[in-house]
VOPAGU-2260 file (C-alpha; in pm, 1 decimal, decimal comma):
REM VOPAGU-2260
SITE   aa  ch    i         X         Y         Z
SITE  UNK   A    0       0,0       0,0       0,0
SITE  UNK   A    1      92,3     391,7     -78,3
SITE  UNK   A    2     233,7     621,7     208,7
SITE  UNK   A    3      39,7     885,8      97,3
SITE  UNK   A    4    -251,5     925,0     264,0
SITE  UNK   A    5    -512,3     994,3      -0,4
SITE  UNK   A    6    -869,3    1173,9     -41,8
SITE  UNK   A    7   -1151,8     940,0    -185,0
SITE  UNK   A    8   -1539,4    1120,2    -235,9
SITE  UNK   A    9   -1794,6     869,2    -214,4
SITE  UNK   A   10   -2112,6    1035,4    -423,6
SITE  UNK   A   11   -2421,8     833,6    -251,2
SITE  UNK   A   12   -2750,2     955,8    -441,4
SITE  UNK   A   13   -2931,1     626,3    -472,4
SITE  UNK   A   14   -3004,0     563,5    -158,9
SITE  UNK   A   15   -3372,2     515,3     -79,7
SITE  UNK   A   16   -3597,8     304,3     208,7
SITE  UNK   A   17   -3324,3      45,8     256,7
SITE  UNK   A   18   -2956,5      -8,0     191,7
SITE  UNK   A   19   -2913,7    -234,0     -50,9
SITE  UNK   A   20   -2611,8    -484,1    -139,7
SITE  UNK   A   21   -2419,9    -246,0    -354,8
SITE  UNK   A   22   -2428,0      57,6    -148,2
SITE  UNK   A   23   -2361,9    -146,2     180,6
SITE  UNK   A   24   -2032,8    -255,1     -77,6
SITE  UNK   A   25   -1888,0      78,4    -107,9
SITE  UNK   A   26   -1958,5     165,3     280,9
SITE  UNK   A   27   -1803,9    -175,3     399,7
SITE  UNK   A   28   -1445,7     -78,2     189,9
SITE  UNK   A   29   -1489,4     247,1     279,1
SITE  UNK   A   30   -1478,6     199,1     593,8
SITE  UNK   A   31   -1141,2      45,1     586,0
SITE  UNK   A   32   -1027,7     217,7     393,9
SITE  UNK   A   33   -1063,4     565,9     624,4
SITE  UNK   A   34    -788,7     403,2     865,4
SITE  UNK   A   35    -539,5     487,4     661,5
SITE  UNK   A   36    -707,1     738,5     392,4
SITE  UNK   A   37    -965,0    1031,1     411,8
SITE  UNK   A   38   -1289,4     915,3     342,5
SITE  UNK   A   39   -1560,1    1161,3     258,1
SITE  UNK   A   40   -1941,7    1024,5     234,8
SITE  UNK   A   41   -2162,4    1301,5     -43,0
SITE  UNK   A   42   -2463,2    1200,4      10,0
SITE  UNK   A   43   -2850,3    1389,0     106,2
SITE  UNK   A   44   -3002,4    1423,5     381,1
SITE  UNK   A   45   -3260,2    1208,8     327,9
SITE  UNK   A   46   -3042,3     936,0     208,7
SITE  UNK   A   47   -2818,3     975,9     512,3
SITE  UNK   A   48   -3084,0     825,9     746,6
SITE  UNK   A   49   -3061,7     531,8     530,0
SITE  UNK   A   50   -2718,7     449,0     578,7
SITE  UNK   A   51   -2625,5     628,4     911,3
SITE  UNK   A   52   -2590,2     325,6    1091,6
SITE  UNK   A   53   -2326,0     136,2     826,7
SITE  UNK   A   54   -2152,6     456,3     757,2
SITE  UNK   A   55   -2101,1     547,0    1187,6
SITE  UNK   A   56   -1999,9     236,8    1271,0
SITE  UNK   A   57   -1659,5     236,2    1296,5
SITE  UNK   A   58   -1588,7     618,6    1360,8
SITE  UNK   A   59   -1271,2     754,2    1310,9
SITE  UNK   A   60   -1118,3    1133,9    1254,2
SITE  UNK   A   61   -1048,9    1016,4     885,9
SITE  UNK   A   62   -1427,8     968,7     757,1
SITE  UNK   A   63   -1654,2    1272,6     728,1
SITE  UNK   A   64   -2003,9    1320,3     582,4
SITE  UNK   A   65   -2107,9    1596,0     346,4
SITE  UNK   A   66   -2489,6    1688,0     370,1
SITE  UNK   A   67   -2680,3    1866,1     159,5
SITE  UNK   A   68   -3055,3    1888,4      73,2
SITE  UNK   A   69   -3270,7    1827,9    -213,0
SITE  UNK   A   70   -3635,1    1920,1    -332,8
SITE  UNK   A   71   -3811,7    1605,5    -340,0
SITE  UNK   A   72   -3537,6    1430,6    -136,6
SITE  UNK   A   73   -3811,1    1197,1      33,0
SITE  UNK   A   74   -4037,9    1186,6    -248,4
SITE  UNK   A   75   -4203,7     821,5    -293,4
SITE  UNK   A   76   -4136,7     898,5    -666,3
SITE  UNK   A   77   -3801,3     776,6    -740,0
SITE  UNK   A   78   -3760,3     979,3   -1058,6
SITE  UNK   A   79   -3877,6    1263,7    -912,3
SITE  UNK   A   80   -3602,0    1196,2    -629,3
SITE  UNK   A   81   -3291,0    1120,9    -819,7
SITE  UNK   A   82   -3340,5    1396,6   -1086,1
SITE  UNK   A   83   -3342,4    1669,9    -842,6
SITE  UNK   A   84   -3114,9    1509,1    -609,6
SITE  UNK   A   85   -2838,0    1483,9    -934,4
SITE  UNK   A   86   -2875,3    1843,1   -1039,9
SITE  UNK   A   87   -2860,1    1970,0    -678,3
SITE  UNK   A   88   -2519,0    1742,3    -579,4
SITE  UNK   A   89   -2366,4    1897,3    -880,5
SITE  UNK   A   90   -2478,8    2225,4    -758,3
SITE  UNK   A   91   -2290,4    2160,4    -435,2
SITE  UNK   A   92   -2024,8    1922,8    -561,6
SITE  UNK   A   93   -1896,7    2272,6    -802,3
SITE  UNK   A   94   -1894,4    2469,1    -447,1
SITE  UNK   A   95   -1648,8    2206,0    -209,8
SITE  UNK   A   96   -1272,3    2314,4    -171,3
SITE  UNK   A   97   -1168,8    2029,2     -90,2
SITE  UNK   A   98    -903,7    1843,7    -415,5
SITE  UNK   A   99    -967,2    1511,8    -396,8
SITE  UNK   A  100    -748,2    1201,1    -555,9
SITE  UNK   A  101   -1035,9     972,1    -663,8
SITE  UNK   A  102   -1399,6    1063,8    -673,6
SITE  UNK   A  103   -1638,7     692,8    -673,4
SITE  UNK   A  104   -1996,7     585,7    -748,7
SITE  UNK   A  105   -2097,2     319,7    -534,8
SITE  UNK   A  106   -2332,6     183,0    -823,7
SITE  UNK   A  107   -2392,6     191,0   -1197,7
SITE  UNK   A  108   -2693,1     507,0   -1135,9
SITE  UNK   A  109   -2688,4     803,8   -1346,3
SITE  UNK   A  110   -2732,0     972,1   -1034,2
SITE  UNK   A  111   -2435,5     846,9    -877,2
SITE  UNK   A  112   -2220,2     836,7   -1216,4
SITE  UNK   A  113   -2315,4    1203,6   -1336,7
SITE  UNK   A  114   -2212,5    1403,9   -1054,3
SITE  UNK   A  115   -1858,4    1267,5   -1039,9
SITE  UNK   A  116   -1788,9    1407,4   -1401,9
SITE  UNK   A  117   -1865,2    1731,8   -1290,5
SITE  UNK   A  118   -1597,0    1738,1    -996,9
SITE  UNK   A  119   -1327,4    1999,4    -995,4
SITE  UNK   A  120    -987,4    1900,9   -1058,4
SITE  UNK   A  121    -824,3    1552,2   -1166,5
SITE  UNK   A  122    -964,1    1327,8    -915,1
SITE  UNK   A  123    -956,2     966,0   -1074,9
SITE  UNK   A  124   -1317,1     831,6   -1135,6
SITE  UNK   A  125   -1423,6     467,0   -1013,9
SITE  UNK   A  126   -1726,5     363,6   -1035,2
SITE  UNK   A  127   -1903,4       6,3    -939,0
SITE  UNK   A  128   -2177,0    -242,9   -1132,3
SITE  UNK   A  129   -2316,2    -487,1    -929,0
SITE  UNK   A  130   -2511,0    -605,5   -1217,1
SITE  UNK   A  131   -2539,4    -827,7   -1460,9
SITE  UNK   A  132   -2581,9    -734,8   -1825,0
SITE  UNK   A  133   -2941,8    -741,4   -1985,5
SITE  UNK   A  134   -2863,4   -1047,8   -2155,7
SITE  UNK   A  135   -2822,7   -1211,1   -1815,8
SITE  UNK   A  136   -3095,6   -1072,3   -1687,9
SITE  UNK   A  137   -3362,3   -1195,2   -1937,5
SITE  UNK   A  138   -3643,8   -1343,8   -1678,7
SITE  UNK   A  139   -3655,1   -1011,8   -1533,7
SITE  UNK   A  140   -3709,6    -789,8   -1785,5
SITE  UNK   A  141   -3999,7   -1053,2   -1975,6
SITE  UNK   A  142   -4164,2   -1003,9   -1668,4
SITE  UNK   A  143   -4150,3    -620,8   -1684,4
SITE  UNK   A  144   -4399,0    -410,2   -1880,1
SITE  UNK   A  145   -4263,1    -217,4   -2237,3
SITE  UNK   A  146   -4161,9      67,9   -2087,3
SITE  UNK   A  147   -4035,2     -50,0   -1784,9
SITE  UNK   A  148   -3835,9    -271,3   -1978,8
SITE  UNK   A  149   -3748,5       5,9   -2258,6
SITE  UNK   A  150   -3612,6     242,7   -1939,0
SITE  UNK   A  151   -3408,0     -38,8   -1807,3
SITE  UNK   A  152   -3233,5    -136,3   -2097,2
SITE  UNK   A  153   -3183,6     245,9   -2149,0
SITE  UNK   A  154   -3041,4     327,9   -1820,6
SITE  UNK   A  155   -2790,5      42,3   -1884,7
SITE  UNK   A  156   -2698,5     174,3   -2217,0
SITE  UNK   A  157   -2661,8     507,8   -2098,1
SITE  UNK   A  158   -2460,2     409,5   -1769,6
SITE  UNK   A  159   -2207,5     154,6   -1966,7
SITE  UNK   A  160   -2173,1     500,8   -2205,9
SITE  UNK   A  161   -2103,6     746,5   -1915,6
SITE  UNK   A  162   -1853,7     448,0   -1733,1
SITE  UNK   A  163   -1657,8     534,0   -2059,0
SITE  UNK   A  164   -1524,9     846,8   -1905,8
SITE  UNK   A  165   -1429,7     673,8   -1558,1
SITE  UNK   A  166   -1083,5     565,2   -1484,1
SITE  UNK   A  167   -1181,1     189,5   -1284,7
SITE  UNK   A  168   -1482,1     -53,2   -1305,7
SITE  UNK   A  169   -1515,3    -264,4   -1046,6
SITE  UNK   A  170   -1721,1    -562,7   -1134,2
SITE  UNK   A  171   -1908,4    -887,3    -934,7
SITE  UNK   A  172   -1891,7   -1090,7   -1173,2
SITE  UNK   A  173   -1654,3   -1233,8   -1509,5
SITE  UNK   A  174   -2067,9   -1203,7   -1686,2
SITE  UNK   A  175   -2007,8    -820,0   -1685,3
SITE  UNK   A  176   -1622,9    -798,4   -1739,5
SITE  UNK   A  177   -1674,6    -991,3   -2032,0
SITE  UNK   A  178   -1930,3    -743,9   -2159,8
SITE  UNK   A  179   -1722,5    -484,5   -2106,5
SITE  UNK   A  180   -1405,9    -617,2   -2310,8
SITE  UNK   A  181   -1614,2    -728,2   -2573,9
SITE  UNK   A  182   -1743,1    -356,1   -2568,2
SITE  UNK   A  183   -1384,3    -221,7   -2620,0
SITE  UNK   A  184   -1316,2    -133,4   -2284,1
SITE  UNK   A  185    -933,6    -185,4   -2218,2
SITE  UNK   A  186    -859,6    -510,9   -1992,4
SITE  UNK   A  187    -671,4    -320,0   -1757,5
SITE  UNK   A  188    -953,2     -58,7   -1664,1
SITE  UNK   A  189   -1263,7    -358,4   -1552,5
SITE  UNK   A  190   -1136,5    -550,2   -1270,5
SITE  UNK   A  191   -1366,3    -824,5   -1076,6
SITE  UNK   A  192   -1368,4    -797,2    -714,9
SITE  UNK   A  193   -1585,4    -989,4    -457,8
SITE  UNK   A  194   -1869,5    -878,3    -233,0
SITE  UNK   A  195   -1801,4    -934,7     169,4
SITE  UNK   A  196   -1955,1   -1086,3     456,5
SITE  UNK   A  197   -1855,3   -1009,7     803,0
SITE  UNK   A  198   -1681,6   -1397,4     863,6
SITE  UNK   A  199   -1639,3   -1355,5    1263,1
SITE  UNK   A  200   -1928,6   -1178,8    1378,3
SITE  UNK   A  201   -2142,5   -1447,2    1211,6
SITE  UNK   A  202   -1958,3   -1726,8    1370,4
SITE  UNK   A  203   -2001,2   -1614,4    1729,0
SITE  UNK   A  204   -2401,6   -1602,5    1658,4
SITE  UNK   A  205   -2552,2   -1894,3    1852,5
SITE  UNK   A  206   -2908,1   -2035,6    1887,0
SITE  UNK   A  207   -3014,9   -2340,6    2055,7
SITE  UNK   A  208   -3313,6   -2417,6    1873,5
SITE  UNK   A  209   -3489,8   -2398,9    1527,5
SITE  UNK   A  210   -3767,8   -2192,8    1533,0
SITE  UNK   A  211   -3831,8   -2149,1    1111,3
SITE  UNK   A  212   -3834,3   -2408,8     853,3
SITE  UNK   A  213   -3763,0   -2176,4     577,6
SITE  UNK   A  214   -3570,4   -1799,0     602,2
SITE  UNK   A  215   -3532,9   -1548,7     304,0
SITE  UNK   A  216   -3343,9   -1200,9     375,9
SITE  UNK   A  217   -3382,3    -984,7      74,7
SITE  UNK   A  218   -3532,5    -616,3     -34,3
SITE  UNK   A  219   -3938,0    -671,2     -82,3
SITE  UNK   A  220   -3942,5    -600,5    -425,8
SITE  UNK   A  221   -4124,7    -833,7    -708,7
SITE  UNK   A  222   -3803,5    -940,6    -901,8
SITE  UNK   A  223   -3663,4   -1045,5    -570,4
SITE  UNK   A  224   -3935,2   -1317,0    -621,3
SITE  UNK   A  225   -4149,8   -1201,0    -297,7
SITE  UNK   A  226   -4445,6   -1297,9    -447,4
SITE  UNK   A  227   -4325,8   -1668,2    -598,7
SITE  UNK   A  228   -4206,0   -1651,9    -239,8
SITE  UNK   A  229   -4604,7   -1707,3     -88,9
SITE  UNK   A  230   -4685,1   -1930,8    -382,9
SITE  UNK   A  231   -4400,6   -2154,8    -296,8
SITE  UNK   A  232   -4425,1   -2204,2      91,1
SITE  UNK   A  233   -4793,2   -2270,8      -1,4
SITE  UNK   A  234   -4680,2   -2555,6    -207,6
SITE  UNK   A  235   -4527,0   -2663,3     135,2
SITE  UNK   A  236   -4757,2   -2614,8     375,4
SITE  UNK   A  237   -4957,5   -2835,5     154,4
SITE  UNK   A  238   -4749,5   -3128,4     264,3
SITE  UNK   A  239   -4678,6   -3032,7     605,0
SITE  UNK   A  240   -4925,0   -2752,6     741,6
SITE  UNK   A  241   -4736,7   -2645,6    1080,6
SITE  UNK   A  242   -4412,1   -2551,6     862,0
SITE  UNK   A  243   -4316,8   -2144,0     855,2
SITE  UNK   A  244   -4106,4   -1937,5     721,0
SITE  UNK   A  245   -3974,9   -1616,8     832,6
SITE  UNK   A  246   -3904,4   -1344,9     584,3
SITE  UNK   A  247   -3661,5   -1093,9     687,8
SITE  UNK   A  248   -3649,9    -772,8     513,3
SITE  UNK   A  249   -3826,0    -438,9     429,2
SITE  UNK   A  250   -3889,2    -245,9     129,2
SITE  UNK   A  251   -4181,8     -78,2    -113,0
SITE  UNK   A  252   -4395,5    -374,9    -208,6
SITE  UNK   A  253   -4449,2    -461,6     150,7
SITE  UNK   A  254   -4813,6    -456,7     203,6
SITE  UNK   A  255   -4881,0    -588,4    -151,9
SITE  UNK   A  256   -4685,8    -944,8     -17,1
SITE  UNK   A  257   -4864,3    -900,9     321,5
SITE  UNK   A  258   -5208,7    -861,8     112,7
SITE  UNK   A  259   -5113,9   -1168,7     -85,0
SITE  UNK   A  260   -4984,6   -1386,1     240,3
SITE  UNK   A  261   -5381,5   -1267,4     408,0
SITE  UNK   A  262   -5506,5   -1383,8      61,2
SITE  UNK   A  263   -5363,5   -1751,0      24,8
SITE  UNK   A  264   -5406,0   -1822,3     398,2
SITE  UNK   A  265   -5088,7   -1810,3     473,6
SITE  UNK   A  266   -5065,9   -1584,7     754,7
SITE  UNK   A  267   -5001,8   -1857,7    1033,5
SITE  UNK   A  268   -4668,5   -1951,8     875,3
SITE  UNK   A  269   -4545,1   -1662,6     728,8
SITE  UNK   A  270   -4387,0   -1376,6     926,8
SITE  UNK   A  271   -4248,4   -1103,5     804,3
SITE  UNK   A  272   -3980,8    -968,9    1050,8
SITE  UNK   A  273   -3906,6    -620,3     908,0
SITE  UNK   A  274   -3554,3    -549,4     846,8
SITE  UNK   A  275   -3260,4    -661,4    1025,5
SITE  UNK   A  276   -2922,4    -614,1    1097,1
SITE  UNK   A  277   -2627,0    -758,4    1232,8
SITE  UNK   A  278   -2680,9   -1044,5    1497,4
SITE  UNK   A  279   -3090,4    -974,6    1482,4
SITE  UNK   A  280   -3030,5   -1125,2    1150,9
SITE  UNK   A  281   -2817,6   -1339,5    1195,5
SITE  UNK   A  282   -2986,9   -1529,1    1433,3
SITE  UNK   A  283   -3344,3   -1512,5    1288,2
SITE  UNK   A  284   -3105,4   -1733,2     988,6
SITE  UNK   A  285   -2937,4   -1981,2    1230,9
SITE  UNK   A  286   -3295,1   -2010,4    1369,9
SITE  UNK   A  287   -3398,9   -2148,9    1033,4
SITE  UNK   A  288   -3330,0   -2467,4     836,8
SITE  UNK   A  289   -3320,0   -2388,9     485,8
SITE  UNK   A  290   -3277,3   -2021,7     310,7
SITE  UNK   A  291   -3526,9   -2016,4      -0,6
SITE  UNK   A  292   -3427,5   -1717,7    -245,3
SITE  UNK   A  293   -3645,2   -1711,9    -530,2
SITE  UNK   A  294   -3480,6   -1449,6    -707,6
SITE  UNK   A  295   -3512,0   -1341,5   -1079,9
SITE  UNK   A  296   -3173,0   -1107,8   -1093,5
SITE  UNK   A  297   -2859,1   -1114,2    -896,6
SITE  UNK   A  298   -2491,3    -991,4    -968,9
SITE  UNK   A  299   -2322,1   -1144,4    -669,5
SITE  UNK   A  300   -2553,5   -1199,4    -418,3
SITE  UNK   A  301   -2456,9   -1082,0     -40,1
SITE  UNK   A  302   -2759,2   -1292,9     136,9
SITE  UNK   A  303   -2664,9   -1600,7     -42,1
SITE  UNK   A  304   -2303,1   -1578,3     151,4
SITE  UNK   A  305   -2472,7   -1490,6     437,4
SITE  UNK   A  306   -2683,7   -1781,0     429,2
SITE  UNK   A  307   -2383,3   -2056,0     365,5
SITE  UNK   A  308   -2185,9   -1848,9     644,9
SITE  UNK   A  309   -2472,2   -1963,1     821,0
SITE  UNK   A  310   -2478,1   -2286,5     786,2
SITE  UNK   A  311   -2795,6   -2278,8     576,6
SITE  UNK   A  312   -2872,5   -2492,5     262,1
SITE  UNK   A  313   -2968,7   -2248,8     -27,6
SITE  UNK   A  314   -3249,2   -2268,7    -269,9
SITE  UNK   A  315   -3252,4   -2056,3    -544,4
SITE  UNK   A  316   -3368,1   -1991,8    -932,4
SITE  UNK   A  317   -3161,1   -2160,9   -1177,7
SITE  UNK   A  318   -2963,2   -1834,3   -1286,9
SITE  UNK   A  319   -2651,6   -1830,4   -1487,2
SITE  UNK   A  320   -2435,4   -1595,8   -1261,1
SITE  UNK   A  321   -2504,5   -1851,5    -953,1
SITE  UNK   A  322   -2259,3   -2109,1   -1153,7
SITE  UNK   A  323   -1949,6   -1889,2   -1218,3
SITE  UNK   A  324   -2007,7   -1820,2    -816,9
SITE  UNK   A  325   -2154,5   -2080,8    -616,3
SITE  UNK   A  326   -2095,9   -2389,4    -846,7
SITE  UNK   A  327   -2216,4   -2679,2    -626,2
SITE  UNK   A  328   -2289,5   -2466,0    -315,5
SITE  UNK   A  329   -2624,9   -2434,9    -376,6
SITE  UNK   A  330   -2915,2   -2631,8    -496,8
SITE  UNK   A  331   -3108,8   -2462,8    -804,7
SITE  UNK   A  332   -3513,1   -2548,8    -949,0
SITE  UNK   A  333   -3670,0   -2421,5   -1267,6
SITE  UNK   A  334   -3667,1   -2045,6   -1312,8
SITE  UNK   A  335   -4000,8   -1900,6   -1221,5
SITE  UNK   A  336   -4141,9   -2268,5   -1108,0
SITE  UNK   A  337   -4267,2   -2204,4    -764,6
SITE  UNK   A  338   -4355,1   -2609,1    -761,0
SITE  UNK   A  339   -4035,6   -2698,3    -798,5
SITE  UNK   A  340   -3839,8   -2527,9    -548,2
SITE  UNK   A  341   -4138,9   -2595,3    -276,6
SITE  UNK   A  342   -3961,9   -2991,0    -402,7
SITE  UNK   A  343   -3636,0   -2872,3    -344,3
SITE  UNK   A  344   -3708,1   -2677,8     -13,9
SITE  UNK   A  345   -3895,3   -3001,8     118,5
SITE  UNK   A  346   -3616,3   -3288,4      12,4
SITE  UNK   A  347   -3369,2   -3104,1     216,7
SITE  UNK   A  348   -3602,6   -3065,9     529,2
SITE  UNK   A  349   -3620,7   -3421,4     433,7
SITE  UNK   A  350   -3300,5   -3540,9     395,8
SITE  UNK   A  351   -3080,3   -3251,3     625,4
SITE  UNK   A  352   -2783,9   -3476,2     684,0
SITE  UNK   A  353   -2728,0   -3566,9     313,3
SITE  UNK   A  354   -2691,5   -3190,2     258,8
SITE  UNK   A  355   -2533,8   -3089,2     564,7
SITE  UNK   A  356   -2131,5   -3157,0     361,3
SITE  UNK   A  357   -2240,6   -2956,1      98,7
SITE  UNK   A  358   -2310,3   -2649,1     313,2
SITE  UNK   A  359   -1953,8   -2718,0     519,0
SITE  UNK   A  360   -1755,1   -2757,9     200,7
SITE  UNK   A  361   -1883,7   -2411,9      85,5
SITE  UNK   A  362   -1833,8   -2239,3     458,5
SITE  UNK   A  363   -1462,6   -2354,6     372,3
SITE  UNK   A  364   -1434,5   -2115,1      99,7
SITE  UNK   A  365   -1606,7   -1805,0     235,7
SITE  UNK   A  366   -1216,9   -1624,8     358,1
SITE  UNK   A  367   -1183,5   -1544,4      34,8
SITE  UNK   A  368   -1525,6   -1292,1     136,0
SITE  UNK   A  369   -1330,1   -1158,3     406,9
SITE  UNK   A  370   -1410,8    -741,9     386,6
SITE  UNK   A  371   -1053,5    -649,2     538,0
SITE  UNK   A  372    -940,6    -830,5     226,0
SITE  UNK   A  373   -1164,2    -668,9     -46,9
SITE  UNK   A  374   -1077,5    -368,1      70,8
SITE  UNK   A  375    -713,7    -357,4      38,7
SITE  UNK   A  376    -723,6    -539,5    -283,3
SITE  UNK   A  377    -957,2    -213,3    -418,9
SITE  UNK   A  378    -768,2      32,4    -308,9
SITE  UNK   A  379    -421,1     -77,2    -462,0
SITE  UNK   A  380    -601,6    -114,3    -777,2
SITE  UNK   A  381    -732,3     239,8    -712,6
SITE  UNK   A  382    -344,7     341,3    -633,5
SITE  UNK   A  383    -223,6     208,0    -920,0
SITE  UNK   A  384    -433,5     511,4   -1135,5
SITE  UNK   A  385    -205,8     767,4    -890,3
């Protein structure tokens, strides 16, 4: 690592209800990375309340947070919320002082990727996708309507355009590098780097007794598979009626899955925890038997890790990205066949010590998720643009 103590601007204008994976990413490194560096946090003031918590939690002299407000900063419409809240950091971003060496977007949003080209100076831009590309993603967007699907594809079209001008990609995934090479970005500038868990403090969780048969720990949002979700633990209440599952997590489209749950009866063996941190979640997990993620879109998912750290068998969609990461770790049924995986889910409640190896052969290789590590291995890429 350098001597020189450098100055890294973290531009944070996504953030909305929850933290999400990505963002939690960039606060996680960042973090670390303020032992040694100044770390400054740009984000609104709405969007601080959202990530308070991850970005305080290991205070130190080096990190600082830059507030500024935003017409329509808690607005429920998201467009609405990230137009203003890009023309307003660039507003502010033209008045700071402050030179800075490298200048990041914690995700792929034009609202995180704009503002950085309008900083002063020559601060190096990095910017992160924890995404797959469209082509990877094809489950998700059938299921959206035309223009939902027309502004997705857009927004990736037009973020993959603006990353042109940005100095680093960091990527989840060899799915996106490869798009990017075989875009004509230069090998040297996408670099694949791995999401985090935190190893230790998930270790020294302990429960005594199972009190779930099921566990999923996810934003409630429909391509998270929330509502396949209800049709598949009614598939297994079917078979065995006292079975529950505990869903931990928060987010827009809550009462819509609590409205569907009241609908299909479900109510006595599905509870919704709200969202969760730290050993709260943990422990809801180890209180559970099997984690069932019926996802339609992931990049590199944080709550699968999690979940193996656990000691939980995963069920999941049968999605490309999962074999490049988890190979054999996890057990997969048909995309978008809620039948199925209510199979899957009940032949491991069925058969736990057949897939109890599995699950310790794939804690063996979670180091490699350590967030000490991931850190330093960012930042001397990010040194190497200096």
């Amino acid at each position: 690592m350098s001597e020189k103590k450098l100055k890294i601007l973290v531009i944070f204008n996504s953030l909305v209800g929850v933290i999400g994976g990505g963002s939690r990413h960039i606060v996680e490194v960042a973090n670390y990375w303020s032992t040694s560096n100044k770390v400054h946090f740009f984000i609104s003031k709405a969007g601080y309340k959202v990530a308070e918590s991850h970005i305080q939690k290991d205070p130190n002299l080096n990190k600082e947070v830059i507030l500024y407000t935003a017409p329509f900063d808690e607005s429920k419409n998201r467009y609405l919320n990230y137009l203003f809240r890009t023309i307003k950091s660039i507003m502010e971003l033209r008045k700071l002082k402050e030179k800075y060496d490298v200048v990041t977007a914690p995700n792929y949003l034009p609202q995180n990727m704009i503002p950085c080209m309008f900083m002063k100076g020559k601060a190096k831009r990095v910017v992160y996708f924890h995404v797959v590309p469209p082509s990877a993603r094809f489950e998700v967007l059938k299921k959206m309507n035309f223009l939902r699907r027309t502004i997705s594809i857009m927004n990736w079209k037009l973020c993959v355009f603006l990353a042109r001008s940005f100095d680093l990609i960091f990527v989840v995934n060899e799915a996106t590098r490869d798009y990017f090479i075989e875009t004509g970005f230069p090998l040297e500038k996408v670099v694949v780097v791995n999401n985090g868990i935190p190893c230790n403090e998930i270790e020294n969780v302990d429960v005594k007794i199972k009190k779930y048969e099921g566990v999923f720990l996810g934003r409630l949002v429909w391509n998270k598979g929330i509502y396949d979700l209800v049709d598949i633990w009614g598939f297994v209440v079917e078979r065995e009626p006292s079975m529950k599952l505990c869903i931990i997590g928060d987010g827009p489209e809550r009462g819509e899955l609590e409205k569907k749950i009241k609908e299909k009866g479900l109510s006595e063996n599905i509870k919704i925890e709200g969202w969760k941190e730290g050993e709260e979640k943990y422990r809801l997990m180890k209180e559970s038997r099997v984690f069932v993620y019926p996802s339609y879109q992931e990049a590199q998912p944080v709550v699968i890790l999690e979940a193996l750290a656990c000691g939980l068998p995963v069920v999941g969609y049968d999605l490309p990205i999962y074999q490049e990461i988890f190979n054999e770790y996890i057990i997969t049924a048909e995309t978008g066949n809620s039948e199925n995986m209510a199979e899957k889910v009940l032949d491991i409640l069925e058969n736990e010590e057949e897939h109890r190896k599995v699950v310790e052969d794939a804690k063996e290789v979670l180091s490699k998720y350590d967030w000490e590590e991931i850190a330093n291995y960012q930042l001397a890429c990010i040194e190497k643009l200096l």
